[in-house]
PyMOL Python script that loads the backbone (N, CA, C, O; Angstrom):
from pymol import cmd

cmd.read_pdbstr("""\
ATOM      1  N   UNK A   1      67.238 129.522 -40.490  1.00  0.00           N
ATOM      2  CA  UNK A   1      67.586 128.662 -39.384  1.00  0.00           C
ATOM      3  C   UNK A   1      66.547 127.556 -39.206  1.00  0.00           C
ATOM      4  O   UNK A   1      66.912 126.456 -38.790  1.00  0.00           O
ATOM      5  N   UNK A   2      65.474 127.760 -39.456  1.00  0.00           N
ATOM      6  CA  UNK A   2      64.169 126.802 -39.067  1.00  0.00           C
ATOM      7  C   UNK A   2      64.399 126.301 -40.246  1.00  0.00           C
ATOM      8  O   UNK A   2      64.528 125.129 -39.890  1.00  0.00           O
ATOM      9  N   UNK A   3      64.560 126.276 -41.441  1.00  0.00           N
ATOM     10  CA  UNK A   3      64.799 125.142 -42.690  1.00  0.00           C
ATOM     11  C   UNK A   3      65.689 124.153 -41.942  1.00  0.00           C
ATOM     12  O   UNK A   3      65.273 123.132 -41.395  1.00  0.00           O
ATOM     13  N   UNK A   4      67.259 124.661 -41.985  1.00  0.00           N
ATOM     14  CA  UNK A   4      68.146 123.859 -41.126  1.00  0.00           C
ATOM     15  C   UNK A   4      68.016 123.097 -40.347  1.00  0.00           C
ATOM     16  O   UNK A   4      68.926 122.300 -40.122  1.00  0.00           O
ATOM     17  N   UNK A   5      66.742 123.063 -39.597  1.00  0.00           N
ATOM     18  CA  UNK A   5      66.339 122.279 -38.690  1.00  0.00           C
ATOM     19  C   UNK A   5      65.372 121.192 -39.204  1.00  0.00           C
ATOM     20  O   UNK A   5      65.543 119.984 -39.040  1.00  0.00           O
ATOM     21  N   UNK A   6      64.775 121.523 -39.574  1.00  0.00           N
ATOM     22  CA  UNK A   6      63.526 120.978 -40.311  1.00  0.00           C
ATOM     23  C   UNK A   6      64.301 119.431 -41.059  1.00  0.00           C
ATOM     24  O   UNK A   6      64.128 118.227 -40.870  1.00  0.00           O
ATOM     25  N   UNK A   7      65.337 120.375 -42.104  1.00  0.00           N
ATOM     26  CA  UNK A   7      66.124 119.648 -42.610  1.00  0.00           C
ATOM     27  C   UNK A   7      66.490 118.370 -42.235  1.00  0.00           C
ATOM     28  O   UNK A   7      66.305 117.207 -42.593  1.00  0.00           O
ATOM     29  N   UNK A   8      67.212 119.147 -41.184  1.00  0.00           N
ATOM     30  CA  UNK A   8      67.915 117.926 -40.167  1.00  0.00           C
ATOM     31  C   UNK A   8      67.223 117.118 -39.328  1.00  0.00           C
ATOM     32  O   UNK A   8      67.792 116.242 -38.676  1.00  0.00           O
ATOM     33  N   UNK A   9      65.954 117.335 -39.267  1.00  0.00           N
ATOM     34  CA  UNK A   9      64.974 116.231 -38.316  1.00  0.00           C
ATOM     35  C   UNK A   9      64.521 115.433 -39.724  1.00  0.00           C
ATOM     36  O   UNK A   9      64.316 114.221 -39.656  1.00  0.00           O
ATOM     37  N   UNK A  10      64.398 116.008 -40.762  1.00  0.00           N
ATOM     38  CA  UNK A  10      63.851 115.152 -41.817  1.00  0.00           C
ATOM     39  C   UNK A  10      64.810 114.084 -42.391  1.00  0.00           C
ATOM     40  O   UNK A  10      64.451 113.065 -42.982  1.00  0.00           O
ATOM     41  N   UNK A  11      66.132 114.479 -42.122  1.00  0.00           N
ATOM     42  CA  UNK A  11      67.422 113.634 -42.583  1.00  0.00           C
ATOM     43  C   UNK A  11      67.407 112.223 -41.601  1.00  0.00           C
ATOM     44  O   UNK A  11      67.688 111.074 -41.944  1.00  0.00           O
ATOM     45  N   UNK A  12      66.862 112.866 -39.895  1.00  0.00           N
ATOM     46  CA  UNK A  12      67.307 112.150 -39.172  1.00  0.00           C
ATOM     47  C   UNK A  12      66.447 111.183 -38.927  1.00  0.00           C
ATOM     48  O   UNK A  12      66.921 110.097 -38.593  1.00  0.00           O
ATOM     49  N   UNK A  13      65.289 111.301 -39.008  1.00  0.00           N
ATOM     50  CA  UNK A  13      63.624 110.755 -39.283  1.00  0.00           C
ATOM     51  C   UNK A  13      63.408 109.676 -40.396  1.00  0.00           C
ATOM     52  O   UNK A  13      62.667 108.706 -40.240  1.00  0.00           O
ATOM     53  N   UNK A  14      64.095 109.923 -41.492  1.00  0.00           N
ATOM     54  CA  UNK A  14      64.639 109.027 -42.989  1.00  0.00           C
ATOM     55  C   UNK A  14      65.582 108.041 -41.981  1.00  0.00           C
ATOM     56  O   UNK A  14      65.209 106.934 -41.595  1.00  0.00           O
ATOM     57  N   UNK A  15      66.717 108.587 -41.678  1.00  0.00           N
ATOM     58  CA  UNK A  15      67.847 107.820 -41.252  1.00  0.00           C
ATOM     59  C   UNK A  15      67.175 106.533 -40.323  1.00  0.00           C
ATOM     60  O   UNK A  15      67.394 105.389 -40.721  1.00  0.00           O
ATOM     61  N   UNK A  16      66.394 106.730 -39.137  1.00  0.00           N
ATOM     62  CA  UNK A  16      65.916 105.956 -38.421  1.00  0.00           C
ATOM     63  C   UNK A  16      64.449 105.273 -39.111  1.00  0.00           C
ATOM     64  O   UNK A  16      63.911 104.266 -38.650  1.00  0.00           O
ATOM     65  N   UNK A  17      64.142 105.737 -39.829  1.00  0.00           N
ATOM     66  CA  UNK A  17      63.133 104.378 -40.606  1.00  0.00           C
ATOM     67  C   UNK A  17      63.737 103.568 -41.331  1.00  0.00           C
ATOM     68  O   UNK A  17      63.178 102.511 -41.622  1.00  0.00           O
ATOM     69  N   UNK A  18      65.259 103.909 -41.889  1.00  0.00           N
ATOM     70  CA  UNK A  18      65.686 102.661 -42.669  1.00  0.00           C
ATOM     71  C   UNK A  18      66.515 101.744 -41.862  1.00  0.00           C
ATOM     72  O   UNK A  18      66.870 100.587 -42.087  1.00  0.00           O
ATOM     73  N   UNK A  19      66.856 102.950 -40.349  1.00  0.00           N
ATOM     74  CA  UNK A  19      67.212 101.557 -39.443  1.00  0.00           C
ATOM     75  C   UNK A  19      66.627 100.659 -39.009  1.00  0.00           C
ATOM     76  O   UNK A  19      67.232  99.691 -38.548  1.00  0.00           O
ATOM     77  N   UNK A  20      65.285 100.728 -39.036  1.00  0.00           N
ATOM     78  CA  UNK A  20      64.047 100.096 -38.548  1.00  0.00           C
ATOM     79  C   UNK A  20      64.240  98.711 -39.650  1.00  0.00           C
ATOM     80  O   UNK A  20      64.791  97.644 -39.377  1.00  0.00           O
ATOM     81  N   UNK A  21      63.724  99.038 -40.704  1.00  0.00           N
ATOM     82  CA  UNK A  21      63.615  98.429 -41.871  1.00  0.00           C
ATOM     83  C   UNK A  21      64.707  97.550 -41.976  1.00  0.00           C
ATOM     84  O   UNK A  21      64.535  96.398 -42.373  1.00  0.00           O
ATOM     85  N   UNK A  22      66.187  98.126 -41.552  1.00  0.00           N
ATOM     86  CA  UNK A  22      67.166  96.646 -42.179  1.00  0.00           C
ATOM     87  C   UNK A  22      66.702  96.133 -40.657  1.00  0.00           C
ATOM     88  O   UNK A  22      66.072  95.075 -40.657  1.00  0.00           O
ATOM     89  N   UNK A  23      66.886  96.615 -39.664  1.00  0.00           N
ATOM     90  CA  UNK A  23      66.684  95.795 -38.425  1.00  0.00           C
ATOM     91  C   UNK A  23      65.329  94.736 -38.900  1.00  0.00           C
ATOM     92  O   UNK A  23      65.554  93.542 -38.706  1.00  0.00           O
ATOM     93  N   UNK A  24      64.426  94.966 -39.296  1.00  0.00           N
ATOM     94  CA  UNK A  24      63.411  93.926 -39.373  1.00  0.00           C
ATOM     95  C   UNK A  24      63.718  93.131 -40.580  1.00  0.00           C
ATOM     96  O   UNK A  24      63.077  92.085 -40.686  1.00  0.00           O
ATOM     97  N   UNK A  25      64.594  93.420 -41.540  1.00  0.00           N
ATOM     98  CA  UNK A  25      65.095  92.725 -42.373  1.00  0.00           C
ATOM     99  C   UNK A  25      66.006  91.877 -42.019  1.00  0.00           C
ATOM    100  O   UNK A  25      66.283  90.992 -42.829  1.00  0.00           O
ATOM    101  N   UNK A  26      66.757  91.922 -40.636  1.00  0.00           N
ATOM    102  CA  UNK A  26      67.834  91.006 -40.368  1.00  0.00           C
ATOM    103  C   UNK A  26      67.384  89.932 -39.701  1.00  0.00           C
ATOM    104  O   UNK A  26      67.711  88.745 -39.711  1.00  0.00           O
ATOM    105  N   UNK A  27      66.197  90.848 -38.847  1.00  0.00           N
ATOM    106  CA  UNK A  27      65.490  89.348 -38.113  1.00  0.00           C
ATOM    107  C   UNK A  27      64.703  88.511 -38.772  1.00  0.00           C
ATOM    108  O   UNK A  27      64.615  87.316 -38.492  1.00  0.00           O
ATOM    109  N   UNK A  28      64.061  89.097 -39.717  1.00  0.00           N
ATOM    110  CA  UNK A  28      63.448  87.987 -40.750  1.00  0.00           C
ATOM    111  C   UNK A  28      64.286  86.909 -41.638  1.00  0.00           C
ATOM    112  O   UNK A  28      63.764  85.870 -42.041  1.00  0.00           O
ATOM    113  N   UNK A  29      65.606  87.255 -41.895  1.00  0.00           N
ATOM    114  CA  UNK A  29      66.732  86.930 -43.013  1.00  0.00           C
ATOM    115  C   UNK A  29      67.017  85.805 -41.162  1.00  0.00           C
ATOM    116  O   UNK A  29      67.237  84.651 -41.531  1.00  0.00           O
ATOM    117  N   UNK A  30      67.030  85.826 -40.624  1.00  0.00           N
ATOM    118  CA  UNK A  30      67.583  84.869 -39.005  1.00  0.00           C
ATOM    119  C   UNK A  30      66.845  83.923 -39.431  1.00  0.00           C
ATOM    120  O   UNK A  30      67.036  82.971 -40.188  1.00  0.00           O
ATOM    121  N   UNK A  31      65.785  84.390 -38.719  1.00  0.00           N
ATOM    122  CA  UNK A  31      64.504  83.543 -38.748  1.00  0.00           C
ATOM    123  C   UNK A  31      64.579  82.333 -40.060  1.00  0.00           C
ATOM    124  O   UNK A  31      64.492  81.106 -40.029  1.00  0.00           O
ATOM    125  N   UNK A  32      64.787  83.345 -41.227  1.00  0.00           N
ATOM    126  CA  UNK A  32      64.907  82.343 -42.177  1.00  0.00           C
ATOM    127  C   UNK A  32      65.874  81.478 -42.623  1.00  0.00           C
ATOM    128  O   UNK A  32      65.633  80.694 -43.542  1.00  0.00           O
ATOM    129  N   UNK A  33      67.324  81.548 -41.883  1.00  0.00           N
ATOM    130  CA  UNK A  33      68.454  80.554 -41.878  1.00  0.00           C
ATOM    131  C   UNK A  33      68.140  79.785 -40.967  1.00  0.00           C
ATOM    132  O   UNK A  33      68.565  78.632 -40.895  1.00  0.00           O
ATOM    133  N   UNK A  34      67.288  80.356 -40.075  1.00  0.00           N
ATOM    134  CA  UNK A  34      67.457  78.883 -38.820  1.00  0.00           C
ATOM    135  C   UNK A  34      66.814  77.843 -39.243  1.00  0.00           C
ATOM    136  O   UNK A  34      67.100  76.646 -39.260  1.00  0.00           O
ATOM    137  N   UNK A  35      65.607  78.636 -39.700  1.00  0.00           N
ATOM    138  CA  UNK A  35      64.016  77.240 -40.264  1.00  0.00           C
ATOM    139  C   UNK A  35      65.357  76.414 -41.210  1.00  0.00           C
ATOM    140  O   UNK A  35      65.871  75.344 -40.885  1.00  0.00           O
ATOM    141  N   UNK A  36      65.568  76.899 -41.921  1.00  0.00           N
ATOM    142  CA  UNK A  36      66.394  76.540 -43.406  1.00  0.00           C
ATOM    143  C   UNK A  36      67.576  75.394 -42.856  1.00  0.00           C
ATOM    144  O   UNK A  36      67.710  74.284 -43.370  1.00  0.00           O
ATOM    145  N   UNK A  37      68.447  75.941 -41.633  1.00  0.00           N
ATOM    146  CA  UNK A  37      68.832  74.960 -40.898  1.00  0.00           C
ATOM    147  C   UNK A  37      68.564  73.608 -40.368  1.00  0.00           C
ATOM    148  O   UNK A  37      68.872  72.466 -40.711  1.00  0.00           O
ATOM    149  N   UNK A  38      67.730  74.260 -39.199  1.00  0.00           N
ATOM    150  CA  UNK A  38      66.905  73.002 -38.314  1.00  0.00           C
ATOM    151  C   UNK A  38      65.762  73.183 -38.480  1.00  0.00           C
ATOM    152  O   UNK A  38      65.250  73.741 -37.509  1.00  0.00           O
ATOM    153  N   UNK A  39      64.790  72.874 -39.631  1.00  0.00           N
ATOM    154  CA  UNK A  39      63.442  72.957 -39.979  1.00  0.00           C
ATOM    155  C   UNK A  39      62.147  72.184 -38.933  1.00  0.00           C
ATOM    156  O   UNK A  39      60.923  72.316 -38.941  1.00  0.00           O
ATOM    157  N   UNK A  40      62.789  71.608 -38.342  1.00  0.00           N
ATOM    158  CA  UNK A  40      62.106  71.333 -37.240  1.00  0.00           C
ATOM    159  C   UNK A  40      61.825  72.209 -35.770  1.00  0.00           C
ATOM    160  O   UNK A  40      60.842  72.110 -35.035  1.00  0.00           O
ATOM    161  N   UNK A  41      63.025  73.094 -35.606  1.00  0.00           N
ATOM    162  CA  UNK A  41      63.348  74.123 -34.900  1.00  0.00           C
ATOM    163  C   UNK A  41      62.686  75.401 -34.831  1.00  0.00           C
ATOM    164  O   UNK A  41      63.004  76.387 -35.496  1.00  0.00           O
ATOM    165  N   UNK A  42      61.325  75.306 -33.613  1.00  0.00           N
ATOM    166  CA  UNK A  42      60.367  76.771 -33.733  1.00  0.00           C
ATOM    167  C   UNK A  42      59.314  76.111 -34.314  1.00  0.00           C
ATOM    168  O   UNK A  42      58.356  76.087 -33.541  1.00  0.00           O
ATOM    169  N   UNK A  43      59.010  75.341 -35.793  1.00  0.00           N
ATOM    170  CA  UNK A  43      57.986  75.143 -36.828  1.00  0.00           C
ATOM    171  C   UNK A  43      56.914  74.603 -35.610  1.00  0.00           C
ATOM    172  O   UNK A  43      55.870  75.216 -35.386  1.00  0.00           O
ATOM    173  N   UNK A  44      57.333  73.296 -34.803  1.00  0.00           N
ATOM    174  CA  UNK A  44      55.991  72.600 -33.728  1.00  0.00           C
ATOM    175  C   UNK A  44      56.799  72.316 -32.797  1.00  0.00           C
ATOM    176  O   UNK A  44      57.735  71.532 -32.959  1.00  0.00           O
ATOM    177  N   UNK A  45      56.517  72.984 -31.579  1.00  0.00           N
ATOM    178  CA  UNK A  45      56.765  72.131 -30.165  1.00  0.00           C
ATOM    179  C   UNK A  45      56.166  70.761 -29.597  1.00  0.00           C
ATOM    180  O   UNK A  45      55.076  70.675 -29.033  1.00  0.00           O
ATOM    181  N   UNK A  46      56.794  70.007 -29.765  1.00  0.00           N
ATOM    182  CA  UNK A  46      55.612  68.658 -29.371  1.00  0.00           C
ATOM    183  C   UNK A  46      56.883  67.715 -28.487  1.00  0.00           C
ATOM    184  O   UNK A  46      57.990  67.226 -28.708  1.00  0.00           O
ATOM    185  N   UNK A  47      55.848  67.851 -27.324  1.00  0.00           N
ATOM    186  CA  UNK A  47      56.784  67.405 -26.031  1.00  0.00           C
ATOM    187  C   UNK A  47      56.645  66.164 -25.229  1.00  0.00           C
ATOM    188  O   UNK A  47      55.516  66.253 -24.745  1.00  0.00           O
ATOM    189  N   UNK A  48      57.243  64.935 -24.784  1.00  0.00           N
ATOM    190  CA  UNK A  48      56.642  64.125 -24.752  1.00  0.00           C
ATOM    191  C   UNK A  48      57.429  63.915 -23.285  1.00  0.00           C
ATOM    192  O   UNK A  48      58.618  64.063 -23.004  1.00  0.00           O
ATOM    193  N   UNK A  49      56.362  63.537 -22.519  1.00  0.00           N
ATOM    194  CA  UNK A  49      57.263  62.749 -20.980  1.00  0.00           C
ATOM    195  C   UNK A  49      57.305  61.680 -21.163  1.00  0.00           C
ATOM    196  O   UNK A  49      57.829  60.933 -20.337  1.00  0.00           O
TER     197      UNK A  49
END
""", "prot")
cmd.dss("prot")
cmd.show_as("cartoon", "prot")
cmd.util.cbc("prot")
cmd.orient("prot")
């Protein structure tokens, strides 16, 4: 019974680091269509009154 478990926290422990991983992979892959977009967009704020 304690394998079974073990198991299953180790399945579920895997499962949520690779959600981590595409999640930081999607925001980086963003990040990098927008620059790629509007390359001016984020790179320098420069504000003028």
């Amino acid at each position: 019974m304690q394998t079974a478990a073990a198991l299953s926290t180790a399945i579920t422990k895997k499962a949520m680091d690779t959600g981590k991983e595409n999640a930081a992979n999607i925001i980086q892959d963003m990040r990098a269509m927008e620059l790629s977009v509007n390359p001016n967009v984020g790179s320098k704020f420069d504000m003028r009154i």
